[in-house]
C-alpha positions in Angstrom: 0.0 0.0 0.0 2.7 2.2 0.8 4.1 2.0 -3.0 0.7 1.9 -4.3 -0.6 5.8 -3.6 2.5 7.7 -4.8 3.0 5.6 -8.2 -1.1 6.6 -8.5 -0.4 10.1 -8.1 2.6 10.1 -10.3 0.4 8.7 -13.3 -2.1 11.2 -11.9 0.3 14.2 -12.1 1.8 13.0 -15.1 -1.3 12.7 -17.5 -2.9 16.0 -16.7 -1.7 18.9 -18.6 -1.6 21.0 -15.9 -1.6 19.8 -12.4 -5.1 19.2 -10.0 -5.6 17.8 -7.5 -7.6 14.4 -7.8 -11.5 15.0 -8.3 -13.6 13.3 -10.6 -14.2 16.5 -12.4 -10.3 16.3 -13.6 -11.2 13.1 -15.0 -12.4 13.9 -18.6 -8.7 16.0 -19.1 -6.6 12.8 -18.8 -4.7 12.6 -21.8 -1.5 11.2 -23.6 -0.4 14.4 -24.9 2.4 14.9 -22.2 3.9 12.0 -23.2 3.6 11.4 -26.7 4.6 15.6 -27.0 8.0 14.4 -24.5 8.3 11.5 -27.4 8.3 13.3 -30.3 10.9 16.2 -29.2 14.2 15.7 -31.0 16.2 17.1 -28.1 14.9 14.1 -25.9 15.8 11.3 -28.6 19.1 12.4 -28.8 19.4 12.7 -25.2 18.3 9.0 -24.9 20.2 8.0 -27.5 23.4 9.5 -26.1 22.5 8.2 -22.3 21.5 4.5 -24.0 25.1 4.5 -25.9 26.7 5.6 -22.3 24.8 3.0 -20.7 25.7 0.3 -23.1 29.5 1.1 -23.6 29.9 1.8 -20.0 28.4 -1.8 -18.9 30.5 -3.4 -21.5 33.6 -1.8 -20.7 32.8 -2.9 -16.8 32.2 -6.8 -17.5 35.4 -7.0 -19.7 37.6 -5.4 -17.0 36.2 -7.4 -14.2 36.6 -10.6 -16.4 40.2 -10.3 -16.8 40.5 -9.3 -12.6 38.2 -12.9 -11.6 41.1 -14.4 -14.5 43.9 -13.2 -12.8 43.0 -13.6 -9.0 41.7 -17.1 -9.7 44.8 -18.2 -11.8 46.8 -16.2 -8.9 48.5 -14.5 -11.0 50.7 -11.5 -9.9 49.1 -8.7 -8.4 46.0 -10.7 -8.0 45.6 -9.8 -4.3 45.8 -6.2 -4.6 43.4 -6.6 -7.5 40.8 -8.9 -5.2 41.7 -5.8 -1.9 40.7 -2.9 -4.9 37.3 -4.7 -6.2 36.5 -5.0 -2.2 37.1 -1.6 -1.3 33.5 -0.8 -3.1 31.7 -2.5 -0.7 33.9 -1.5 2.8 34.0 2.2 2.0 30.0 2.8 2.5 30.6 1.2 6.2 34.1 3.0 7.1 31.9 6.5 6.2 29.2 5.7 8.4 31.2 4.5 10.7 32.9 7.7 11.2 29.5 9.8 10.4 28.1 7.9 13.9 
């Protein structure tokens, strides 16, 4: 229930073209337009182009480095252990900042 309101008022919000408050007199102005006028822009294509490409390149670039760090700790190769301390550090440095914060 607690998820349920606000992602009602955000479709609320979001297909009015102005904002109301809810009533059943707001009703008949529910529209696509918002949307479909968002869709059509050029500037937003391009922006989603550029952020899907960033997405993409980004993801691939992080699975091909993290391959060849599992390949070298697991082999045990040299410099495997600092690699296997630096991939760690992600998930310590959240808890050292609080830690500090508290």
């Amino acid at each position: 229930m607690t998820i349920v309101v606000p992602v009602i008022m955000l479709l609320w919000t979001a297909l009015l073209p102005f904002y109301q408050l809810f009533s059943i007199r707001a009703l008949p102005l529910l529209t696509l337009a918002n949307f479909e006028l968002v869709l059509s822009a050029e500037p937003y294509l391009v922006s989603m182009k550029h952020s899907l490409i960033l997405a993409g390149s980004t993801a691939t670039l992080v699975v091909c480095i993290t391959a060849v760090m599992g390949w070298c700790i697991a082999r045990q190769m040299r410099g495997g252990r600092l690699m296997d301390i630096l991939a760690a550090v992600p998930l310590a440095f959240p808890a050292i900042v609080f830690s500090f914060a508290f």
